[in-house]
C-alpha positions as CSV (number, residue, x, y, z in Angstrom):
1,X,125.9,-49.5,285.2
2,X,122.7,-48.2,286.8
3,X,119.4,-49.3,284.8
4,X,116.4,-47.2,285.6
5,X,113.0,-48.6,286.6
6,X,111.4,-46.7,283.8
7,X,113.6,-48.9,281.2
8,X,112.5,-51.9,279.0
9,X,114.8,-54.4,280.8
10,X,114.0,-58.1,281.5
11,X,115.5,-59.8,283.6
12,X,115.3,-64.3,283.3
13,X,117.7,-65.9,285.5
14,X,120.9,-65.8,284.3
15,X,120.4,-63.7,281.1
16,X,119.5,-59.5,280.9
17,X,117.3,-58.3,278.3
18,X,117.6,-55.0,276.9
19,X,115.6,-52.9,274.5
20,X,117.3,-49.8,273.2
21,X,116.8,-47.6,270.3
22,X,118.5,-44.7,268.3
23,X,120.0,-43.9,265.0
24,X,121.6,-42.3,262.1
25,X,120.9,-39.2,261.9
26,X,122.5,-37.3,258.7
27,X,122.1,-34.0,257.1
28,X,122.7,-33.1,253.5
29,X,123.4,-29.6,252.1
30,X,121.6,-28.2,249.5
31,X,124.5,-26.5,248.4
32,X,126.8,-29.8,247.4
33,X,124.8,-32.5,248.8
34,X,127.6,-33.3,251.0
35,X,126.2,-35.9,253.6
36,X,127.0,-35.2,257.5
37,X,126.5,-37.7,260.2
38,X,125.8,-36.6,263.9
39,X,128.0,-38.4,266.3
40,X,128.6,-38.3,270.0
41,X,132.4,-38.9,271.9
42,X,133.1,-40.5,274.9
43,X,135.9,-39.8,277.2
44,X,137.7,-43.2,275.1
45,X,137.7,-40.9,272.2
46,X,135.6,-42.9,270.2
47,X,132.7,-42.2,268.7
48,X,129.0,-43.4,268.9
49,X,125.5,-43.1,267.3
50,X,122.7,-41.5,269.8
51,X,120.6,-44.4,271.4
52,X,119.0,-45.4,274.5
53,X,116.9,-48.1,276.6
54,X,113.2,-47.7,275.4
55,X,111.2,-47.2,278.3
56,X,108.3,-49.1,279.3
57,X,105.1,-49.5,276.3
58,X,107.3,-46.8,274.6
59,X,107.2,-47.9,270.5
60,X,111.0,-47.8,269.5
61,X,110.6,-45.1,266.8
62,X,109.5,-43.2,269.1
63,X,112.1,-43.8,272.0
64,X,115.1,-43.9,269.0
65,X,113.2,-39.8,268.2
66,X,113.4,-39.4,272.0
67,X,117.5,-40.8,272.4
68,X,118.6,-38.7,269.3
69,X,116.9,-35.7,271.3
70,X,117.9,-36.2,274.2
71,X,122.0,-37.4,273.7
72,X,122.4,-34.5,271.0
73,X,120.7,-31.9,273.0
74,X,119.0,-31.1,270.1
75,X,115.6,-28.9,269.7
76,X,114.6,-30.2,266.0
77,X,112.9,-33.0,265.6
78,X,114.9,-35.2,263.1
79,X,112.6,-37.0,260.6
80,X,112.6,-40.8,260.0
81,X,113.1,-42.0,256.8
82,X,113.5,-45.6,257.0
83,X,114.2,-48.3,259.5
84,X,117.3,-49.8,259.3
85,X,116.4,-53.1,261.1
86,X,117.3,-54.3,264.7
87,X,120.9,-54.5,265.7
88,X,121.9,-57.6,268.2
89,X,124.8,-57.9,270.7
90,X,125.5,-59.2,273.9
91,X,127.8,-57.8,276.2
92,X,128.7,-58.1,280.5
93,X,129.2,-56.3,283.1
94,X,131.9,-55.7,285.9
95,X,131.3,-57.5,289.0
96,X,128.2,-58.9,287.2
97,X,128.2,-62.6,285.8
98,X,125.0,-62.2,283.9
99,X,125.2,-62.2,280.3
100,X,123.2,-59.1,279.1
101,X,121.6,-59.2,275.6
102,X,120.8,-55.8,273.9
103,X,118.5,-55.3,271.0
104,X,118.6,-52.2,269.1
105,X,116.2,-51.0,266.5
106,X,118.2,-48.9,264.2
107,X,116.5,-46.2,262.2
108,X,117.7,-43.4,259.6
109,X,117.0,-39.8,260.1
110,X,117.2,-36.9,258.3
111,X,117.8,-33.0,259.5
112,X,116.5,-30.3,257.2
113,X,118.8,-28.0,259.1
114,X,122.4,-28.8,260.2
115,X,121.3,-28.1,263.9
116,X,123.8,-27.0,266.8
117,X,124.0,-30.3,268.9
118,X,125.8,-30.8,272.0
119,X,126.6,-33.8,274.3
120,X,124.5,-35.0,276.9
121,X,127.2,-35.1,279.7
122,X,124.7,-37.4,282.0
123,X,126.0,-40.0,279.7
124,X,130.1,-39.7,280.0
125,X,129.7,-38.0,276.1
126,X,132.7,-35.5,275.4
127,X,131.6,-34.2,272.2
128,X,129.0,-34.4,269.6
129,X,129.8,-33.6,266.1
130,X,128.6,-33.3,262.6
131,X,131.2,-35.9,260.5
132,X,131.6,-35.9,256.4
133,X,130.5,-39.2,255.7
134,X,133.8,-40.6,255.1
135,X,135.0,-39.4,258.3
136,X,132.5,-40.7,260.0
137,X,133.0,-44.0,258.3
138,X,136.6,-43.3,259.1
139,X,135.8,-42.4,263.0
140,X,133.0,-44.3,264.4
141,X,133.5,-47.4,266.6
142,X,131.3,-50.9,266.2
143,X,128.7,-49.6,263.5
144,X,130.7,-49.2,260.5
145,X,128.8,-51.8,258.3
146,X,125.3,-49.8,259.8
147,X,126.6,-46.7,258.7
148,X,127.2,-47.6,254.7
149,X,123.7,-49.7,255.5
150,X,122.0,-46.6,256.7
151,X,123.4,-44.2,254.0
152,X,122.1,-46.4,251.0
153,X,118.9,-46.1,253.5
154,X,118.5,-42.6,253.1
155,X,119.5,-41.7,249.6
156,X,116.8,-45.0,248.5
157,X,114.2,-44.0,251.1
158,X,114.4,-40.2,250.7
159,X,111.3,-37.9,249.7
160,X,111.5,-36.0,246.3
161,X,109.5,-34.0,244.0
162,X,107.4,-36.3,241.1
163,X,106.2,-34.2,237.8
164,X,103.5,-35.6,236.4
165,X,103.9,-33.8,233.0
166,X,106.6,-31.7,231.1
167,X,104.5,-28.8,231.9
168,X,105.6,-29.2,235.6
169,X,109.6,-28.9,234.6
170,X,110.7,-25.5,234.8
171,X,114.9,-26.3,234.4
172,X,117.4,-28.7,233.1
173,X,121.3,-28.6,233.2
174,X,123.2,-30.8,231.0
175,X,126.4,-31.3,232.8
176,X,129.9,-31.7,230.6
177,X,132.6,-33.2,232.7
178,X,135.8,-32.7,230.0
179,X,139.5,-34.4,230.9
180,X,141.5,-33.5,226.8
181,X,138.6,-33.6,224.8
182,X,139.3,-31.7,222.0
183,X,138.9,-33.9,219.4
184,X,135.6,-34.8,220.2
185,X,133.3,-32.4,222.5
186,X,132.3,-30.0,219.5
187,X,130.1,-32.9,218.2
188,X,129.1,-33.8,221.5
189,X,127.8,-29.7,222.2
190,X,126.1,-29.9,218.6
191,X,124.1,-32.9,219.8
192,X,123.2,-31.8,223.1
193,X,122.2,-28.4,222.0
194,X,119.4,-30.1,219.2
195,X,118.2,-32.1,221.7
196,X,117.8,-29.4,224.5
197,X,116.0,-27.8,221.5
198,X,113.1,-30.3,221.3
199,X,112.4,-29.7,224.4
200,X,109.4,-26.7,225.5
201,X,110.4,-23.1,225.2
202,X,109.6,-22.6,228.6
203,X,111.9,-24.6,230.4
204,X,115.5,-23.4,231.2
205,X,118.2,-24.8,229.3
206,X,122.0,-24.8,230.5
207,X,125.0,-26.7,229.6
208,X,127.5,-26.8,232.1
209,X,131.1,-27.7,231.0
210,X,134.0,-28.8,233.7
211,X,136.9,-28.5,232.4
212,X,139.2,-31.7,234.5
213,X,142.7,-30.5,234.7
214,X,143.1,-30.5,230.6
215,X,146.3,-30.2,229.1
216,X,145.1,-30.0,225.8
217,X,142.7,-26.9,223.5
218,X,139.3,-28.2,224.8
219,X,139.0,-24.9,226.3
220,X,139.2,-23.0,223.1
221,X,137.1,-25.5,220.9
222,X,134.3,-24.7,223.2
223,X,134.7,-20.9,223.2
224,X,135.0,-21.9,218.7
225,X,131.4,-23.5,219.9
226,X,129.8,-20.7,221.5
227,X,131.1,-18.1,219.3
228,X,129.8,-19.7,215.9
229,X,127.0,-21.8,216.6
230,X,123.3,-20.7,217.4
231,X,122.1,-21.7,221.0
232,X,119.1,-19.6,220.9
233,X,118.3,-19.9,224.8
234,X,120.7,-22.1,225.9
235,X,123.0,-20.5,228.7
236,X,126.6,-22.4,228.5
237,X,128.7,-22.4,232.2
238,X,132.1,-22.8,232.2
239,X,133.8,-24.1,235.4
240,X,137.1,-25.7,236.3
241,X,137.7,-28.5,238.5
242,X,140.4,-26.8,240.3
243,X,140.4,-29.9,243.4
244,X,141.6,-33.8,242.9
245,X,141.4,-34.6,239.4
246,X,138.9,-37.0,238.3
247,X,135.5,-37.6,237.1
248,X,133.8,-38.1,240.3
249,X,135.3,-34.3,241.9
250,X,134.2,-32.9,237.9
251,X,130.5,-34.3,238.6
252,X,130.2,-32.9,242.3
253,X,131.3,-29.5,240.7
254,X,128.8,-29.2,237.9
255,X,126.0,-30.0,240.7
256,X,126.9,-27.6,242.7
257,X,126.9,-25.0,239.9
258,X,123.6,-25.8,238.8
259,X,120.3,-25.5,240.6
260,X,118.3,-27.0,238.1
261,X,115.0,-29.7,238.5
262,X,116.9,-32.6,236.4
263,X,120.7,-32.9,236.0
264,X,121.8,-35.0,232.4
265,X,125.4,-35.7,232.9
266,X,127.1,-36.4,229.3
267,X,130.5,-37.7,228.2
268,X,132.4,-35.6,225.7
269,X,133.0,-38.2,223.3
270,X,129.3,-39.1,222.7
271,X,126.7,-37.9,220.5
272,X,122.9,-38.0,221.6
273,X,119.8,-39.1,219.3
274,X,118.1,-35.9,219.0
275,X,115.3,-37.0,220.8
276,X,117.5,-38.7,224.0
277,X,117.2,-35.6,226.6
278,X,113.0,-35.7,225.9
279,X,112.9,-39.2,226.6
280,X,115.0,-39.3,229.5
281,X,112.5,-37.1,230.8
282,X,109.3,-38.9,230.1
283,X,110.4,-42.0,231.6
284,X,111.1,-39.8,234.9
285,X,106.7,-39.0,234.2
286,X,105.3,-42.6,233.6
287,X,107.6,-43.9,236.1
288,X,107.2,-42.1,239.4
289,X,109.5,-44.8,241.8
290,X,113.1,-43.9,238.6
291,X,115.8,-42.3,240.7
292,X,118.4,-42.3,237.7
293,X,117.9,-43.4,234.3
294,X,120.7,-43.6,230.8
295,X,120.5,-43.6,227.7
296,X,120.8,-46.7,225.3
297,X,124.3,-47.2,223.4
298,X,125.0,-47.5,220.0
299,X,128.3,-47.9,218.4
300,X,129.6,-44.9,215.7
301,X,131.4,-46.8,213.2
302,X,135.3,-46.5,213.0
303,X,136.6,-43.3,210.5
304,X,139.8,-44.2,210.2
305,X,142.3,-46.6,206.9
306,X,144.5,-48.2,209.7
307,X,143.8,-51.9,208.9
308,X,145.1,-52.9,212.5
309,X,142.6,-50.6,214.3
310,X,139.5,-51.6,212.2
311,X,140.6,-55.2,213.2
312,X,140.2,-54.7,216.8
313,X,137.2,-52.2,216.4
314,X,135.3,-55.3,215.2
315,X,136.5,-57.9,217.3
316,X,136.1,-55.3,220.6
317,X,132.6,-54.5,219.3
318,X,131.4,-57.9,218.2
319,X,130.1,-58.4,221.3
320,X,127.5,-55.4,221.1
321,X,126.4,-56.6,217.6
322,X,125.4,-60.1,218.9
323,X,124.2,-59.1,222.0
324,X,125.1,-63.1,223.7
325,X,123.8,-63.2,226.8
326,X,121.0,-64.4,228.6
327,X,118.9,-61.3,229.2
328,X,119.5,-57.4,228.5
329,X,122.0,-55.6,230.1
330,X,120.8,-53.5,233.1
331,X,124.4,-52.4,234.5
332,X,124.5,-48.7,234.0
333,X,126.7,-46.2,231.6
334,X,127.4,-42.7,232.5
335,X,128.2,-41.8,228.8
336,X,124.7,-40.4,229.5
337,X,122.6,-40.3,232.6
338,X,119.9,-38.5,234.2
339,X,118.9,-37.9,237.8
340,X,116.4,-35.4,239.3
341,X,118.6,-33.3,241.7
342,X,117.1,-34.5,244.8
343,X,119.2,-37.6,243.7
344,X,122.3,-36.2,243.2
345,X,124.7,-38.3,245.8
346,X,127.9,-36.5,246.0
347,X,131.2,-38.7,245.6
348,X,134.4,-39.0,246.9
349,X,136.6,-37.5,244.8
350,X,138.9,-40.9,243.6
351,X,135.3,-42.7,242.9
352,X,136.7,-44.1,239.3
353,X,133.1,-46.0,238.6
354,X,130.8,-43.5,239.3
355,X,127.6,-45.0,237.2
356,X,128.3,-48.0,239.3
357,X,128.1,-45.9,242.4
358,X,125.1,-44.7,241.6
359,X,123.3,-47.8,240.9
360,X,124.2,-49.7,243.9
361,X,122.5,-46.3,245.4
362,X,119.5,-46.7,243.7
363,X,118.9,-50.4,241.9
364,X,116.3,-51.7,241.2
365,X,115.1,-48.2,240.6
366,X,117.3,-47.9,238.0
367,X,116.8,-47.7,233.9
368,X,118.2,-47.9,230.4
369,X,115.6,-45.3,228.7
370,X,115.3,-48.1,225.1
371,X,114.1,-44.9,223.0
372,X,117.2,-42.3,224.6
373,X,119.6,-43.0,222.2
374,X,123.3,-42.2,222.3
375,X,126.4,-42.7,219.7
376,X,129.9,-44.3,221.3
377,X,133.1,-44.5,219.7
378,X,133.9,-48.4,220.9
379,X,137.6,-49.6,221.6
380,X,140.0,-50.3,218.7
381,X,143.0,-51.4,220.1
382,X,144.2,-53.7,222.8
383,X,145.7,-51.3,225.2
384,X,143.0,-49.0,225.4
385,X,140.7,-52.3,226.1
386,X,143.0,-53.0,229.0
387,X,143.2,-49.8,230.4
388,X,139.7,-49.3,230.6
389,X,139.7,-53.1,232.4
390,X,141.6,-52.3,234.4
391,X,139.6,-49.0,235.3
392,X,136.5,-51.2,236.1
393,X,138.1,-53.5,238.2
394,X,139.9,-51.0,239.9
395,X,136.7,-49.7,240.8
396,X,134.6,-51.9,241.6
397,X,137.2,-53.5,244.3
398,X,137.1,-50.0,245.6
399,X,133.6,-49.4,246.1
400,X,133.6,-52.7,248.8
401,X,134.5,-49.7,250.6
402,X,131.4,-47.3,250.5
403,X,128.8,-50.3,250.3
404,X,128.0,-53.3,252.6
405,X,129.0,-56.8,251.3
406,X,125.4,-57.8,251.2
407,X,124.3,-54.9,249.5
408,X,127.7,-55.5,246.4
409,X,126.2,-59.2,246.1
410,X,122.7,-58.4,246.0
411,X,123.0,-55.8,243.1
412,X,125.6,-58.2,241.7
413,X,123.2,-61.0,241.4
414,X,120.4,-58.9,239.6
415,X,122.7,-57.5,237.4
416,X,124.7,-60.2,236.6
417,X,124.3,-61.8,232.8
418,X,126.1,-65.3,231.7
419,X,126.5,-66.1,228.4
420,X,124.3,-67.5,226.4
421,X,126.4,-70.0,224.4
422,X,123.6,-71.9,222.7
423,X,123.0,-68.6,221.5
424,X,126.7,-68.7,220.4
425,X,127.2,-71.8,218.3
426,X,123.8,-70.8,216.3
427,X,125.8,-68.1,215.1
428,X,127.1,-67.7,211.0
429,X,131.1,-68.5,211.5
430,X,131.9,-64.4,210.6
431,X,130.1,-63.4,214.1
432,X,130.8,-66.3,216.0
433,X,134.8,-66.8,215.1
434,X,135.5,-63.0,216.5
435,X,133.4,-63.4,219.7
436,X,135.5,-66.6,220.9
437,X,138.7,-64.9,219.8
438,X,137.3,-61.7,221.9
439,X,136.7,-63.7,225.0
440,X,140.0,-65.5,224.8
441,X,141.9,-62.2,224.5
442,X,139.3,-61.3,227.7
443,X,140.6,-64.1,229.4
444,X,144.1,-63.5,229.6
445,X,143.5,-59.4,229.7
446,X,141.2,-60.2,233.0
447,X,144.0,-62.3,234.2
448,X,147.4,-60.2,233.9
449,X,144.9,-57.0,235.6
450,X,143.6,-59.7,238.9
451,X,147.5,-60.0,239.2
452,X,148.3,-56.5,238.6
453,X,145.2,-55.0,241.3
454,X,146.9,-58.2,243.4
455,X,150.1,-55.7,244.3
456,X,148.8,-52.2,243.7
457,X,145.7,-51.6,244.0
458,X,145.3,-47.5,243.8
459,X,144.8,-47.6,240.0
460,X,144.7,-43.9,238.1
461,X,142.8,-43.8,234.6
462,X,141.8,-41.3,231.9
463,X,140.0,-41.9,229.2
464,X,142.0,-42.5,226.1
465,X,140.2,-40.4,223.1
466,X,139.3,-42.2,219.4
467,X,140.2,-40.7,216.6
């Protein structure tokens, strides 16, 4: 290897010291939001980030600008958004018995436009090519753990649009993703429709129903909805989620059919506080730094004269009537959750826990909106309670995937609440009894699904409906 004159190299006895720079340099549609990644290829067939030896009283943001330029033949100038941090390796040389010691600052870029790049041949590159983020993740060599690193980067780091009053709004889609919900989604349209109605005449009003691959009428209780109830300005969308099936895929469809300033994506087994969509809203004004808030849960009490389900209904739900932990929950729901469309991520389509996804996006700048209220039908029987268990472990093991072990424990450890069991035992016996027998049936439900993820862990849920 042949280091130029012009290069920040030091060289102290037996030890090299170099300074390089260069990046991640990603473009997202506007269509989808589908993230790209601009890589280069060597003649090993692997593939590389753009970056370079800074030269001499050259700042590295400025060298890692120059590198990106130069490697990816590229005439744009890619924007910074954030730096990453510096990168550390050592490495030798043939015929060489020095041990060379590179520093790389890292940063993040972003491309308005998904440029033509090329290879810089100079530099024994093949190829250069614009990679979905999972095949990128999939493709490139030595900087997988930068790449989920630098993605979080971006999507936290990112520029977008602040509205400083209602007045500023000029559209809103509320976003239906349906998988058999005929039993339920006529109440959920009633309550979305009155509470798109509180909001200003002038803004633009959509809801945008995905049906998931259904097997039931869901389809023909919403054309019942349209065809009898009074929507006044409301357009209503129906799409189909003709790819993978699954919530995730069903979310990345409804953005893509909407073009919209704020997205509200809502369950179709909830039923919002008339007032939830305004307040969503208004916490997106007073607090300029929210990428994606939800809406506060309360639990719809159980219509039904089955003895053995209103059993488990209570003990499943005593746990949201005592409330035993040391502080308030901050994990996130996507019953029903808001994001301005700038913040839309897109998803792979077997994400299972896509609130979670979202959050360990965006936390801390994430919120439970106190005064958005919506109405849940909680669990009333053991198998459902272990499916949906299941579900979460299921998908939280697979999000170690998309996010850096540093990043999983850091959210993990501000989100994490331990129970508060002075708080317990001050309890009457009818609220505390339940809430030991509920955490004893936890117990041995948590431990036959660690033993069941232990031999397969590609887990496939739906949500099972209440009647």
């Amino acid at each position: 290897m042949e280091f130029s004159k012009l290069d920040q190299i030091e060289f102290v006895r037996d030890r090299v010291i170099h300074k390089s720079a260069g990046g991640f340099v990603f473009h997202e549609s506007p269509y989808d939001h589908i993230l790209y990644v601009a890589l280069l290829q060597k003649q090993d067939r692997k593939f590389f980030i753009p970056k370079g030896h800074l030269l001499k009283n050259e700042k590295p943001e400025n060298a890692a600008i120059r590198e990106v330029k130069e490697e990816l033949l590229l005439k744009d100038n890619p924007k910074i958004i954030a730096k990453l941090g510096v990168d550390n390796y050592i490495f030798n040389l043939p015929n060489d018995n020095r041990l060379h010691y590179k520093d790389v600052h890292l940063y993040v870029f972003l491309l308005e436009q998904k440029s033509l790049i090329e290879p810089l041949k100079d530099e024994d590159f093949i190829n250069a090519e614009w990679l979905r983020f999972n095949d990128a993740l999939e493709k490139i060599s030595f900087d997988k753990n930068n790449l989920l690193k630098a993605r979080q980067y971006f999507y936290f780091n990112k520029s977008v649009r602040l509205f400083d009053n209602l007045n500023d709004i000029k559209s809103i889609s509320v976003g239906i993703p349906s998988y058999n919900g005929s039993k339920t989604i006529y109440k959920t349209l009633q309550s979305v429709v009155k509470s798109l109605n509180l909001l200003s005449e002038s803004i633009l009003k959509e809801i945008i129903i995905c049906f998931d691959h259904c097997t039931d009428n869901t389809y023909n209780i919403v054309k019942d909805f349209i065809s009898k109830e009074d929507l006044k300005n409301i357009k209503i969308k129906l799409i189909y989620n003709d790819g993978v099936k699954g919530k995730s895929t069903a979310l990345n469809k409804i953005f893509s059919n909407s073009l919209s300033d704020f997205l509200c994506f809502v369950d179709d087994d909830v039923i919002l506080d008339d007032k939830c969509i305004l307040n969503l809203i208004n916490a997106f004004i007073l607090e300029k730094d929210l990428r994606c808030n939800y809406a506060k849960w309360r639990r719809k009490s159980l219509i039904s004269n089955n003895p053995w389900k209103k059993f488990w209904h209570w003990i499943f739900g005593v746990k949201f009537d005592i409330q035993p932990y040391d502080k308030p929950s901050e994990i996130m729901r996507a019953s029903c959750m808001m994001l301005q469309r700038e913040n839309f991520v897109y998803m792979s389509d077997d994400i299972k826990n896509d609130d979670q996804f979202l959050q360990y996006i965006y936390w801390p700048n994430t919120r439970e909106i106190q005064n958005a209220i919506i109405f849940f039908n909680s669990v009333s029987s053991v198998s459902d309670y272990y499916k949906r268990f299941i579900r979460i472990m299921s998908g939280s093991r697979q999000l170690k995937r998309e996010f850096t072990k540093e990043r999983i424990d850091n959210c993990n450890k501000d989100l994490y609440r331990k129970i508060d069991y002075k708080k317990i035992l001050q309890l009457p016996l009818r609220q505390q009894l339940p809430f030991l027998f509920y955490r004893f049936i936890r117990f041995f439900i948590n431990l036959i699904v660690v033993i069941k993820l232990s031999f397969n862990n590609h887990y496939e849920w739906f949500r099972i409906k209440q009647n």
